[in-house]
Backbone bond lengths (Angstrom), bond angles and torsions (degrees), N, CA, C in turn:
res aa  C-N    CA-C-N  psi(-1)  N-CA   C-N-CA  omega(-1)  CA-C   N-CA-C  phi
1 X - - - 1.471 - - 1.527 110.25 -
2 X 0.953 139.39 141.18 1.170 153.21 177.72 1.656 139.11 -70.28
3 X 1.339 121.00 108.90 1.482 108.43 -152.42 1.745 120.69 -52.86
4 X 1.314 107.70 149.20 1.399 98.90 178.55 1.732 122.65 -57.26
5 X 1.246 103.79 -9.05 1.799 109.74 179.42 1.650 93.57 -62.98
6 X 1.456 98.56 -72.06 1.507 103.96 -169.84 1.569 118.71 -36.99
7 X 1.782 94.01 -44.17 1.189 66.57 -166.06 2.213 124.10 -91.67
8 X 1.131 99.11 5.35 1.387 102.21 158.65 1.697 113.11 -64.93
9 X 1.235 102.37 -39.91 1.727 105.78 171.11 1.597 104.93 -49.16
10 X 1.110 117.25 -76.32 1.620 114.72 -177.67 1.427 126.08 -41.69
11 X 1.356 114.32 -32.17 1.380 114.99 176.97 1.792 107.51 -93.54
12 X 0.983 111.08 -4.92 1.463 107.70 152.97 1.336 120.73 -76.25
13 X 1.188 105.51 -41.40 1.929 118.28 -165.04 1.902 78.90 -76.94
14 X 1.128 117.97 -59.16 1.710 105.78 -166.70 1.442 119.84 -44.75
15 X 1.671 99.47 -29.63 1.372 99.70 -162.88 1.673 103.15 -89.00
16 X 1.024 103.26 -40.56 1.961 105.68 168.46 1.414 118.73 -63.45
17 X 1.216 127.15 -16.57 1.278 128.16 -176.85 1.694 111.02 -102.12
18 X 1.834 121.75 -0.17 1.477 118.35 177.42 1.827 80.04 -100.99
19 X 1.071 148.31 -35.36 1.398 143.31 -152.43 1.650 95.28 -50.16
20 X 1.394 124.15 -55.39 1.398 104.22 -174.83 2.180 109.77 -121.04
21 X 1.146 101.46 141.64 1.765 90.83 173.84 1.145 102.86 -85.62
22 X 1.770 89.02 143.98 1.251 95.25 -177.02 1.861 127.37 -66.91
23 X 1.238 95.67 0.26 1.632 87.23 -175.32 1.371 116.05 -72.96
24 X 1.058 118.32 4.30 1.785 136.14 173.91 1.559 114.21 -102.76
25 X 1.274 109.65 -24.16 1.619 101.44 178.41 1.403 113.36 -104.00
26 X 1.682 105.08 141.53 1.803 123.69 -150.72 1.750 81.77 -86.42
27 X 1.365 98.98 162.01 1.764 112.52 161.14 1.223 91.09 -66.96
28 X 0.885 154.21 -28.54 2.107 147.29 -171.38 1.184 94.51 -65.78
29 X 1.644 108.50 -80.75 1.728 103.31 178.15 1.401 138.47 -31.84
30 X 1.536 99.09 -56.95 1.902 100.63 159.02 1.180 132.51 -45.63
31 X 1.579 109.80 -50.99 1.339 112.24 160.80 1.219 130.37 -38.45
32 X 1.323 124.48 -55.21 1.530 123.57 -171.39 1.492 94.41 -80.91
33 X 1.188 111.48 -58.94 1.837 104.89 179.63 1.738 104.22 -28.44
34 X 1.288 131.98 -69.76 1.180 131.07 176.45 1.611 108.83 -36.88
35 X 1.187 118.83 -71.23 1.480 115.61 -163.65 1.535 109.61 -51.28
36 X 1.606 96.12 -40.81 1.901 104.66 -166.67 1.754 93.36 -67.89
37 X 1.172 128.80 -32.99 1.267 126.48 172.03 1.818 138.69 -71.35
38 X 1.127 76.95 -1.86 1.879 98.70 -167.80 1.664 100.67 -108.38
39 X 1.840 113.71 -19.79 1.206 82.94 -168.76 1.619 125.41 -92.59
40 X 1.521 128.85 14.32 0.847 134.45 159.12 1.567 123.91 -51.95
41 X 1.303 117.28 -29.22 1.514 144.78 179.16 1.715 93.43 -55.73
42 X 0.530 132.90 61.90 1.278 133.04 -173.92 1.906 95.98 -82.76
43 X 1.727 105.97 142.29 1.548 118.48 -174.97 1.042 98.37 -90.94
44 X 1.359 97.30 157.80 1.545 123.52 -147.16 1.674 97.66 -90.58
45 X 1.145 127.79 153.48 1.613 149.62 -169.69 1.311 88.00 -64.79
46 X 1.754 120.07 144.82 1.215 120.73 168.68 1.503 137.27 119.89
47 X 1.854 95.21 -27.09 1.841 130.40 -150.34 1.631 80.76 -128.13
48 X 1.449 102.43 147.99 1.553 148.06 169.04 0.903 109.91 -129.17
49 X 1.773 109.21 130.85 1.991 104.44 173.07 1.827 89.41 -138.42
50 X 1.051 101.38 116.07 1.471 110.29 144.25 1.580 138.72 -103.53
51 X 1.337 110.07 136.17 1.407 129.79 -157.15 1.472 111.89 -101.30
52 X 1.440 107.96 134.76 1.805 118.12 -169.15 1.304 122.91 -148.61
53 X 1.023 137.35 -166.52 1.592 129.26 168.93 1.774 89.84 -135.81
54 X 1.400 92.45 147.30 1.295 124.49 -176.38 1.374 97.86 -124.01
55 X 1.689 106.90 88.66 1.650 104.86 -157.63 1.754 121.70 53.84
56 X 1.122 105.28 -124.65 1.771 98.46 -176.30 1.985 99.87 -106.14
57 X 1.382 113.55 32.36 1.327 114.68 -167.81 1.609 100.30 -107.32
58 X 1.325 111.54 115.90 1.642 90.02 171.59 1.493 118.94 -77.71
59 X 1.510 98.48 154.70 1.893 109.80 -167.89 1.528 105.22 -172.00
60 X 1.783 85.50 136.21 1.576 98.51 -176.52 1.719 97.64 -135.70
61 X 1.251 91.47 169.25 1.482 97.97 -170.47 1.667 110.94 -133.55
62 X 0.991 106.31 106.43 1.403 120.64 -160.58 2.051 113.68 -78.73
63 X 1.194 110.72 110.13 1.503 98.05 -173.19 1.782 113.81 -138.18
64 X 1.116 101.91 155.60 1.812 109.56 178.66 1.345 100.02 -81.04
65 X 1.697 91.65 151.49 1.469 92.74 -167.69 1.283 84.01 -101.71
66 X 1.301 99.80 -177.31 1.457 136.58 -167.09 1.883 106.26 57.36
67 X 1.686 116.49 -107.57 1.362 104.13 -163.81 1.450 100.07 -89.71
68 X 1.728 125.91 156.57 0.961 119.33 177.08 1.817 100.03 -143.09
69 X 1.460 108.63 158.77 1.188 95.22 145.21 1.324 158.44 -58.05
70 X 1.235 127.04 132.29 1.269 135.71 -173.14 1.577 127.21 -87.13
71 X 1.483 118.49 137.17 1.294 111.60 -162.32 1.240 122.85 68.38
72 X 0.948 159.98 8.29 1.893 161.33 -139.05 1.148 116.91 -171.60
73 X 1.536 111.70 122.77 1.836 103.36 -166.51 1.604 93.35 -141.29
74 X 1.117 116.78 125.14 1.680 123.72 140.42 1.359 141.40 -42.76
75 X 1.528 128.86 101.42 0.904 123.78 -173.82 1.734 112.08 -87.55
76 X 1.104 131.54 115.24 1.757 116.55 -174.77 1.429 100.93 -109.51
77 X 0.991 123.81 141.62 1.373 141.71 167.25 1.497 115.34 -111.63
78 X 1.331 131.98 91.39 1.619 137.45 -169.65 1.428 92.98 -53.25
79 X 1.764 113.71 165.06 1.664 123.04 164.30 1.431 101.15 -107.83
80 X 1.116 113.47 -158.39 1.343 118.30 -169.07 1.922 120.86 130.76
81 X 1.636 88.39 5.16 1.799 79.97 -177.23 1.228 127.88 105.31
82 X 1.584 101.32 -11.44 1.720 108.71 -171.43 1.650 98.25 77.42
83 X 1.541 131.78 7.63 1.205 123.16 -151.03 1.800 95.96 -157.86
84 X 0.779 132.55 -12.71 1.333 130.07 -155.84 2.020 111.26 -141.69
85 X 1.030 132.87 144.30 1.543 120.42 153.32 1.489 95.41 111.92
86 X 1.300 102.19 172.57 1.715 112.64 -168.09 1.287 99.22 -165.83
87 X 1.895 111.74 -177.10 1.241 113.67 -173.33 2.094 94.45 -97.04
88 X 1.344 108.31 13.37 1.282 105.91 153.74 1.401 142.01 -90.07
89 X 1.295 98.85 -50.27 1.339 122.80 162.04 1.465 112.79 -47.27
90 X 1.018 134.38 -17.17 1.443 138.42 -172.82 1.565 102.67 -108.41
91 X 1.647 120.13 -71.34 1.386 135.53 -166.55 1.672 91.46 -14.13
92 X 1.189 142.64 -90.95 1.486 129.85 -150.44 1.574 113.99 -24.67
93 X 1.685 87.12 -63.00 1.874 105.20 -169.30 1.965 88.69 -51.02
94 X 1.013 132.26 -70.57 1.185 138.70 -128.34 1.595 83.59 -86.99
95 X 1.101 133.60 -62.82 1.773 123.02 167.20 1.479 112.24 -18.94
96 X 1.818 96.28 -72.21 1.888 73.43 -175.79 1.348 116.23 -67.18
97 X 0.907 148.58 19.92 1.269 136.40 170.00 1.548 102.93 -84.69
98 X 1.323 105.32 -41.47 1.797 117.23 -171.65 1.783 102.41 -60.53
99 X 1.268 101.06 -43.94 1.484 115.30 174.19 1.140 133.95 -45.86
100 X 1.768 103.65 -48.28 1.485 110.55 174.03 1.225 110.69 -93.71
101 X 1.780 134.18 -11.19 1.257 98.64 -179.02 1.694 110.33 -137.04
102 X 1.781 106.12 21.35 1.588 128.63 154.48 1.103 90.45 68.23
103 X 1.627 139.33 34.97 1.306 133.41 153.02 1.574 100.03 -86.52
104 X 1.218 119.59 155.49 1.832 119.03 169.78 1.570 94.96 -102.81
105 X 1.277 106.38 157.03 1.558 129.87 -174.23 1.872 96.52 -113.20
106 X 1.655 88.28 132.75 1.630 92.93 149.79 1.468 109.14 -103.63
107 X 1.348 109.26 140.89 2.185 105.63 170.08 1.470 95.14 -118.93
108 X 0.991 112.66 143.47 1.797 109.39 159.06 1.706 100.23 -118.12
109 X 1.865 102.61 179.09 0.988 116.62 -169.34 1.606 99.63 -120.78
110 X 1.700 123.32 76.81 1.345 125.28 -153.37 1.600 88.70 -83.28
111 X 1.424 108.68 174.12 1.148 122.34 -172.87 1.708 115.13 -90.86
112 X 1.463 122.08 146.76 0.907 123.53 -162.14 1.140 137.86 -134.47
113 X 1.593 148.96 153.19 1.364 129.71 -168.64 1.904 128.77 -60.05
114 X 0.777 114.83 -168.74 1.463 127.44 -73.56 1.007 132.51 8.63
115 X 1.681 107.23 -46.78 1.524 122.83 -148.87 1.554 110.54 -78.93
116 X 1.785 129.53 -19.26 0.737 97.77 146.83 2.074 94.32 -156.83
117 X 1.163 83.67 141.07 1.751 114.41 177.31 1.476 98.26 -60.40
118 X 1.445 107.29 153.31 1.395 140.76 137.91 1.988 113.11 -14.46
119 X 1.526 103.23 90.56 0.873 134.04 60.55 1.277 126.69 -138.25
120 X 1.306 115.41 21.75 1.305 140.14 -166.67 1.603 122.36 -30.27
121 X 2.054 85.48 -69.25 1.330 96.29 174.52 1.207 126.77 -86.28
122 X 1.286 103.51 -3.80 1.550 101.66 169.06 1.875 113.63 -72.65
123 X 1.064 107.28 -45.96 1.935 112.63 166.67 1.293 110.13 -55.30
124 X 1.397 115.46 -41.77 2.017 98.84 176.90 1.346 96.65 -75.19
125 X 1.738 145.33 -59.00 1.208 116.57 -154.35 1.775 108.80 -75.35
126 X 1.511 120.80 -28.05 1.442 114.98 142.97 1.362 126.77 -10.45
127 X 1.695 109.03 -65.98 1.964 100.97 -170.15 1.437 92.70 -94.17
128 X 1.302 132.96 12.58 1.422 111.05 171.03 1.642 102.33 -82.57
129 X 1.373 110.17 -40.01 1.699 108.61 168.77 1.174 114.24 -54.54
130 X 1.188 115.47 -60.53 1.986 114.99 175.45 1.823 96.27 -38.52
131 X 1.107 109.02 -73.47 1.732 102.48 -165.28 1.500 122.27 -46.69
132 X 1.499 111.02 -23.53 1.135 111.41 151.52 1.606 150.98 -79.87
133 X 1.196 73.46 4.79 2.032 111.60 -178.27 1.591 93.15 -86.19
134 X 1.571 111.24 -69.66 1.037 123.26 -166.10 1.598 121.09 -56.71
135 X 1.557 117.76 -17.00 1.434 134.06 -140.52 2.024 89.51 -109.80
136 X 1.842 112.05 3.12 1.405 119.88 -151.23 1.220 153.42 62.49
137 X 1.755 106.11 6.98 1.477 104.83 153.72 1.513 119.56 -99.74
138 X 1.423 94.50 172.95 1.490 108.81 -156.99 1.624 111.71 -115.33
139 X 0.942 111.26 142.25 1.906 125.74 -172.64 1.674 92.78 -8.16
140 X 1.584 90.82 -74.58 1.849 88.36 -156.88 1.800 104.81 -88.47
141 X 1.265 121.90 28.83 1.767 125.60 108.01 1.375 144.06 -12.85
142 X 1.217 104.80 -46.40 1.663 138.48 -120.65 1.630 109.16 -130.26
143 X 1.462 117.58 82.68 1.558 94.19 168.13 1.306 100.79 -101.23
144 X 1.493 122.31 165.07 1.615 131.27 169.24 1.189 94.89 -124.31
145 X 1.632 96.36 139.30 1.724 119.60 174.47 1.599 105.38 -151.33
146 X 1.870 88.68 154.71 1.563 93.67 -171.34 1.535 98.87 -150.10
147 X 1.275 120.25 167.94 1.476 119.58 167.12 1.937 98.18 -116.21
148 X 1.371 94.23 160.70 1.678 89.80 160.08 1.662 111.85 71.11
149 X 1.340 101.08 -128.52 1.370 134.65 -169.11 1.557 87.73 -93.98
150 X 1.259 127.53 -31.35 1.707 119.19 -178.15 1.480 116.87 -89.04
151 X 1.289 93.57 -13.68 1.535 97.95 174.41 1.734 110.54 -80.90
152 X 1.606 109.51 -40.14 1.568 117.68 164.73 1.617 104.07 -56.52
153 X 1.269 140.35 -44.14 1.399 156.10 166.88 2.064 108.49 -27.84
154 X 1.455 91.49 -61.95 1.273 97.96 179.42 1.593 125.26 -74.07
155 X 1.323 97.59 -17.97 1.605 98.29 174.28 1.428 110.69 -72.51
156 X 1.575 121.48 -53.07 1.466 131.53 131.77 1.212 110.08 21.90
157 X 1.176 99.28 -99.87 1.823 116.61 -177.51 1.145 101.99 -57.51
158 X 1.065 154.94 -78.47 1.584 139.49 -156.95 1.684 97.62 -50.75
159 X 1.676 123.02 -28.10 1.426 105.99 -164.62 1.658 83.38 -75.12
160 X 1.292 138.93 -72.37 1.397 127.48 179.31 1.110 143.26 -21.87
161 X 1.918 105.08 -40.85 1.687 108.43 153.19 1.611 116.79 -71.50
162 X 1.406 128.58 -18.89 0.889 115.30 168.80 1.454 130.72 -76.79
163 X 1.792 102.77 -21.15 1.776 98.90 167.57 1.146 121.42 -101.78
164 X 1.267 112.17 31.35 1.492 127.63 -165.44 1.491 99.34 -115.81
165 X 1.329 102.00 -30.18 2.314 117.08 -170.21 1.409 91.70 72.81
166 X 1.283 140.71 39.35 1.213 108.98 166.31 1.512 118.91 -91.35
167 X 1.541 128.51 -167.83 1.599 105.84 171.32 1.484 99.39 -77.99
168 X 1.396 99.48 157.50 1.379 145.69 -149.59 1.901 80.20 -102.07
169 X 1.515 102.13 133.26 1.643 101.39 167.52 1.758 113.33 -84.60
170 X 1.330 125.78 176.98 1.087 122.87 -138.40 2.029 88.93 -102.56
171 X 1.163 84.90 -13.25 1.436 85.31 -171.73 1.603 138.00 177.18
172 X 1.195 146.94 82.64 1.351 162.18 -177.01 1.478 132.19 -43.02
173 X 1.234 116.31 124.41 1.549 100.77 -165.15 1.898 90.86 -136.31
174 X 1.902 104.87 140.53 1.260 84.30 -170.98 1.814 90.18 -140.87
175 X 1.256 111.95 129.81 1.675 121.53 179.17 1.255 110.27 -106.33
176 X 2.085 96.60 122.61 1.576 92.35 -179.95 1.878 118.04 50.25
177 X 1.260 107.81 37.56 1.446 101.66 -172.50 1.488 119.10 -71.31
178 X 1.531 126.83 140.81 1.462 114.80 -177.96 1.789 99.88 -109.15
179 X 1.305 110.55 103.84 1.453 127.59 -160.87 1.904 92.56 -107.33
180 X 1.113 137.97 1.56 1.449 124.13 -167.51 1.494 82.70 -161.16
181 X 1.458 96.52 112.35 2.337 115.86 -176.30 1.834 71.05 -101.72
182 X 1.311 155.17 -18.84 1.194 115.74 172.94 1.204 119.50 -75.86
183 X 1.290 135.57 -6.68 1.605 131.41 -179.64 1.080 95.63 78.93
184 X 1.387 147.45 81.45 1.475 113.55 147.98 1.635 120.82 -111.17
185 X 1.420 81.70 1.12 1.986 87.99 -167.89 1.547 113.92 -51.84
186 X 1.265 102.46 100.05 1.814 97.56 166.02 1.334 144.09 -38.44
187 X 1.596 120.30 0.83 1.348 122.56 -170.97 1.611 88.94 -113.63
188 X 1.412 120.57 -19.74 1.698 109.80 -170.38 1.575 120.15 -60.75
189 X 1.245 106.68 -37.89 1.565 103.96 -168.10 1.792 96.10 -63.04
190 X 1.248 112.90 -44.08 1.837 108.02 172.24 1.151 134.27 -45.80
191 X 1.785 113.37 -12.96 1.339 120.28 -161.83 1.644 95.45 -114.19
192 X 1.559 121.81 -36.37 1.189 107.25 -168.82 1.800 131.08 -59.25
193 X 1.085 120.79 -0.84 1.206 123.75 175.90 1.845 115.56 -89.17
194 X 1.261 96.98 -10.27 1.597 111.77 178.68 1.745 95.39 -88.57
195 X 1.129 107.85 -64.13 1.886 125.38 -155.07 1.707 85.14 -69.34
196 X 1.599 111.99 118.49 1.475 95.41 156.71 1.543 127.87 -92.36
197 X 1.467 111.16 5.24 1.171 142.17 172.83 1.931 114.17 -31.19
198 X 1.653 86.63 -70.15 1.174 119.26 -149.18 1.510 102.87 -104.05
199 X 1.339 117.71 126.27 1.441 110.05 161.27 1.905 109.45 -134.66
200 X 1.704 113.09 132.57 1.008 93.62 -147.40 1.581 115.77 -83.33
201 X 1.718 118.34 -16.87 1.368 106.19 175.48 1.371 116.74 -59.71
202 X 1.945 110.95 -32.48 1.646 93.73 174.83 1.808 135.38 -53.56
203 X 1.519 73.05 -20.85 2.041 98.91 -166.91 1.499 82.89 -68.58
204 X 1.177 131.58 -56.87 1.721 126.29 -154.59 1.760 94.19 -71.58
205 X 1.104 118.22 -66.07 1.487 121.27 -178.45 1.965 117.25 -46.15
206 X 1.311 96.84 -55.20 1.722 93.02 169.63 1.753 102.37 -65.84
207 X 0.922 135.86 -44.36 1.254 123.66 170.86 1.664 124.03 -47.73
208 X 1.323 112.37 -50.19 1.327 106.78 168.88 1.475 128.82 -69.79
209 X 1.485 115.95 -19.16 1.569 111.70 140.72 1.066 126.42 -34.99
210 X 1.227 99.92 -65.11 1.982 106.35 -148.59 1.881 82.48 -67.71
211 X 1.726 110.58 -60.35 1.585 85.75 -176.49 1.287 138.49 -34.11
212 X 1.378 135.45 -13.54 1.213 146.02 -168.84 1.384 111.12 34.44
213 X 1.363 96.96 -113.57 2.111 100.57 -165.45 1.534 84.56 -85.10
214 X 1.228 137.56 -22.12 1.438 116.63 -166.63 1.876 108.54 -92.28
215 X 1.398 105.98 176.86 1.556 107.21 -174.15 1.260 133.42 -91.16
216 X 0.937 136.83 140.81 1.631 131.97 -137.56 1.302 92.48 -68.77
217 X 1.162 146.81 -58.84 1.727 151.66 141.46 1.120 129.08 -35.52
218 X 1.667 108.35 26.32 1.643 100.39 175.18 1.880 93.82 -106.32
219 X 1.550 97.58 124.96 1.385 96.31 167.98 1.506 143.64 -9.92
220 X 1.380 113.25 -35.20 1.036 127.61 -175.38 1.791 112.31 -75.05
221 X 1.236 107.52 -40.56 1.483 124.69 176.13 1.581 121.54 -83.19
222 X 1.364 98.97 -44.49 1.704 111.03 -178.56 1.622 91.38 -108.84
223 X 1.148 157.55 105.42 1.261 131.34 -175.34 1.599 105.73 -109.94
224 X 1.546 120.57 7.28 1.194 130.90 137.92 1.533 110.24 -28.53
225 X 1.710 126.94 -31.06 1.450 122.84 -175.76 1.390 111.26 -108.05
226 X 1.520 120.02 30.83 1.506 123.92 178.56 1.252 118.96 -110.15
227 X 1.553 121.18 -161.98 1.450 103.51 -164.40 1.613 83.43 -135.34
228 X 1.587 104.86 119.01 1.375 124.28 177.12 1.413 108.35 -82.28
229 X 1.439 125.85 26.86 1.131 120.43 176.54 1.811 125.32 -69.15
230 X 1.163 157.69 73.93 1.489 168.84 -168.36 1.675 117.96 128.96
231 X 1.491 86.89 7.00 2.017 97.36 174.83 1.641 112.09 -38.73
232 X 1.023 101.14 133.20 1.559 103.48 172.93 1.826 110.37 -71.86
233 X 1.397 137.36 -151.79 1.502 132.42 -170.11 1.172 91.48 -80.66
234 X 1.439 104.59 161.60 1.900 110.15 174.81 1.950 94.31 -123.53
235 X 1.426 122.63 152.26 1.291 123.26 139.86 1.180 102.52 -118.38
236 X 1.357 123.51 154.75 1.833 126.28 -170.15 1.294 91.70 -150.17
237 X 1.634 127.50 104.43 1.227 107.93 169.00 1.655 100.26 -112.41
238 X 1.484 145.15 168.64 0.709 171.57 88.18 1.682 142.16 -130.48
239 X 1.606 124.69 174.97 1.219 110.61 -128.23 1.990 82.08 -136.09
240 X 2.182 81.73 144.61 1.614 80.16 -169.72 1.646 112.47 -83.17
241 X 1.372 123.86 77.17 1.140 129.30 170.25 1.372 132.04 -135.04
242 X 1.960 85.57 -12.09 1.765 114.95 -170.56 1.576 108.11 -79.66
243 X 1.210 150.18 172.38 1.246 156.98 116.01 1.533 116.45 -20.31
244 X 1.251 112.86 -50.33 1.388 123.41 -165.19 1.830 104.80 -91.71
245 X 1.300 113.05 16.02 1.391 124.74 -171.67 1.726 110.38 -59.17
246 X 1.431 107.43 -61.87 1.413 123.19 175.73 2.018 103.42 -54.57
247 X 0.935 102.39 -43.07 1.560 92.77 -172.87 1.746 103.17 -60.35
248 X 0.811 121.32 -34.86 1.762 129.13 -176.08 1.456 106.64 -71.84
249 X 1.385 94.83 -28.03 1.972 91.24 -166.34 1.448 91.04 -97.30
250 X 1.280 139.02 -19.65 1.590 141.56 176.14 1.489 110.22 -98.44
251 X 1.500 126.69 -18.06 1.845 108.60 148.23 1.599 111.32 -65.91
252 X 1.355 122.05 -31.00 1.021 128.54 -133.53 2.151 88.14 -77.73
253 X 1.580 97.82 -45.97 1.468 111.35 -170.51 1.290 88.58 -66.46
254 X 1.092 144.48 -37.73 1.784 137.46 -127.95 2.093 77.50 -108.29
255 X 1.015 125.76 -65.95 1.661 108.71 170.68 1.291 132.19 -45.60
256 X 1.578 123.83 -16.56 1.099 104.33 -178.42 0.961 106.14 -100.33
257 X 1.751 121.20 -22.88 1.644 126.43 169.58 1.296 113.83 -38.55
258 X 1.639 123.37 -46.36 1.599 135.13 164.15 1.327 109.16 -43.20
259 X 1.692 134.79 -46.04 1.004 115.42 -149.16 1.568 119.19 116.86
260 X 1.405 112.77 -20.18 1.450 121.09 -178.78 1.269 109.09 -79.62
261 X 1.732 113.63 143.20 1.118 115.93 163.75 1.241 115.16 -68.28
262 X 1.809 130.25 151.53 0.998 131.33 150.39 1.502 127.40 -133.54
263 X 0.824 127.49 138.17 2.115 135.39 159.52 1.616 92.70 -71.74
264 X 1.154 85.14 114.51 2.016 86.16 163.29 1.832 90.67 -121.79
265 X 1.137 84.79 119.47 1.646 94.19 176.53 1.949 122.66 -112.48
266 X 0.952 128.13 87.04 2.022 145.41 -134.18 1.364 102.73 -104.30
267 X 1.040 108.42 81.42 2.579 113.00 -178.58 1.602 86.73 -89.19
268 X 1.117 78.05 142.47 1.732 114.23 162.29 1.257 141.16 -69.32
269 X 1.362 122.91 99.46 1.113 121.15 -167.05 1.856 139.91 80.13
270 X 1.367 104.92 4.23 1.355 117.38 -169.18 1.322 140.60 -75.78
271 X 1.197 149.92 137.01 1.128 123.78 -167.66 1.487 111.13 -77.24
272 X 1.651 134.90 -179.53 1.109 111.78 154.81 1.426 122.97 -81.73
273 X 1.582 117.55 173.18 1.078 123.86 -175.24 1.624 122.26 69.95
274 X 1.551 94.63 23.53 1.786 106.62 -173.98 1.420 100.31 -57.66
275 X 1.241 131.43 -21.99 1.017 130.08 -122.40 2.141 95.12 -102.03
276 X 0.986 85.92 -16.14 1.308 118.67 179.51 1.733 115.88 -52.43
277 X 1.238 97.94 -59.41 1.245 128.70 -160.49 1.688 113.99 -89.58
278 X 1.365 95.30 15.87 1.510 114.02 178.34 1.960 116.36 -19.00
279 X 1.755 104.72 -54.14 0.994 116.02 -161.25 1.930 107.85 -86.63
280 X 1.241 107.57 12.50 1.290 117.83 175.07 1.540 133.20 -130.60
281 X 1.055 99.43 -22.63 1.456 122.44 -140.92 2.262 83.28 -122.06
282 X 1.603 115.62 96.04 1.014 93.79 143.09 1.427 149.51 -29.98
283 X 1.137 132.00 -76.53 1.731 141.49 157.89 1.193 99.96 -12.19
284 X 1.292 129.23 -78.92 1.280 131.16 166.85 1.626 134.56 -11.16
285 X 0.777 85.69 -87.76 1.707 103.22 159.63 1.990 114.34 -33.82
286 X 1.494 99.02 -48.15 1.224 94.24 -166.32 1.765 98.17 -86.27
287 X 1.050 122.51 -32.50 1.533 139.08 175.74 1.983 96.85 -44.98
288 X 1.407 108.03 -72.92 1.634 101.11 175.71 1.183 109.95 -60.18
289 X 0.953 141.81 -29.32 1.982 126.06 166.41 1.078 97.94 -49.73
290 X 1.359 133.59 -67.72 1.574 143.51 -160.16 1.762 110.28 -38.98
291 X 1.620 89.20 -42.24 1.531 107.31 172.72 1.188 114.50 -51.19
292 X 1.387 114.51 -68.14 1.018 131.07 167.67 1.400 124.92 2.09
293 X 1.671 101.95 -78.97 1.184 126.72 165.79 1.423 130.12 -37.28
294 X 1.499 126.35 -16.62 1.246 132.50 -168.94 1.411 114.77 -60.86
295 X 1.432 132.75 116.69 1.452 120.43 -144.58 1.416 111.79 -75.11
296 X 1.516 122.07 17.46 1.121 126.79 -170.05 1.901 102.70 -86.95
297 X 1.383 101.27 -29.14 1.579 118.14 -161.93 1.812 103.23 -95.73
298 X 1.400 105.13 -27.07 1.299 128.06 165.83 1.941 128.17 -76.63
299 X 1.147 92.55 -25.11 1.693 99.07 -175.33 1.599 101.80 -98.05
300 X 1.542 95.76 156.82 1.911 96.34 174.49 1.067 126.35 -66.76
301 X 1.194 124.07 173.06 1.277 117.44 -162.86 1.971 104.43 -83.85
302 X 1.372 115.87 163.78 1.071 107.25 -157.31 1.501 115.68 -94.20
């Protein structure tokens, strides 16, 4: 059951999010609404992020101060829709993670819809792996993680390092991931009146953006329809209360059918993007420990 914090949080977020339909609000507006809303999130004591371009891509690399791990880097990919989010909007969530388990994070600021479709972000979070290739670590170095639309992002990229032959990262972690822009999951339309997150004609319509000329079910976009066959470890946590619930529980079958290990980790009642809310939100809190734990962040270095 779900703590009473949260859930006053949700019925706030529900109630601010029916005030306007969305068929009136621009990706501009969301955008800043997001950022102007995120910046209370303030990162956690402890973390350094310095900021760079990765070519004309902005990118910072988020790290604990004093001792850190060696050799081993985080790749994060923010969600947001293919349309929404930054390496601000994230830094808290993705700090403490850096915090508790002294790996440093790269985030970039990949490119985004309207302006530009599928395959966009798959080529920026692409050369952010190359640059980390290039920078001397090695595949199983390397975990990639995403929430959302970044968690669909990272499956992405491993399908690209995988048709690319390059090394394979050591390991994948995906929150609340939205792996299928066609919508078909049968439990979502039940959830959206809970999640103020999520609404699903926008989900189908921003989805058919970002697909551009290609098909809303071509692997590359939904990669819920690819073949997880040589996947490195998966953790998949999300919670049956979200919209995006069925997509987690249908990567989850479609990886092990491959052969991949996975942690499917299933909270109760949550909205999406709990994950967010680290500094409020029990669940939260205990959800990034969980992270934590991923034996990639836990094992020696390689």
């Amino acid at each position: 059951m779900a703590s009473f914090i949260h859930n006053v949080l949700r019925l706030s977020l529900n109630s601010t999010s029916r005030v306007v339909s969305d068929k009136v609000i621009t990706f501009e507006y969301l955008r800043g609404l997001l950022e102007v809303g995120t910046i209370w999130m303030l990162s956690p004591w402890g973390i350094k992020f310095d900021r760079f371009l990765i070519g004309n891509m902005q990118a910072e690399i988020i790290a604990p101060v004093g001792k850190r791990v060696q050799n081993k880097m985080m790749l994060y990919l923010h969600g947001g829709g293919y349309a929404l989010g930054s390496t601000q909007t994230h830094r808290s969530m993705v700090g403490q993670i850096v915090k508790l388990t002294r790996v440093p994070a790269l985030m970039v600021d990949y490119r985004k819809i309207p302006e530009a479709p599928c395959p966009a972000a798959i080529e920026d979070a692409f050369a952010a792996y190359c640059w980390l290739l290039d920078q001397g670590y090695d595949g199983n170095q390397i975990v990639i993680a995403g929430d959302s639309a970044g968690g669909g992002l990272a499956l992405s990229t491993i399908f690209a390092i995988k048709e690319n032959k390059l090394p394979m990262p050591a390991g994948c972690i995906c929150l609340s991931p939205w792996v299928d822009l066609a919508v078909k999951g049968k439990d979502a339309k039940a959830s959206e009146l809970y999640d103020p997150f999520i609404r699903i004609n926008a989900m189908k319509r921003w989805g058919r953006i970002y697909a551009g000329e290609l098909p809303v079910e071509n692997p590359m976009v939904s990669p819920l329809y690819g073949d997880f066959t040589g996947f490195p470890p998966m953790m998949v946590q999300a919670s049956d209360g979200e919209v995006l619930y069925s997509d987690a529980v249908r990567l989850v079958e479609a990886a092990k059918k491959a052969g991949v290990e996975v942690d499917f980790q299933v909270w109760n009642g949550l909205i999406h993007w709990w994950h967010l809310f680290w500094r409020i939100i029990p669940e939260a809190e205990i959800s990034i420990k969980k992270i934590a734990e991923f034996p990639f962040f836990s094992s020696k270095n390689p």
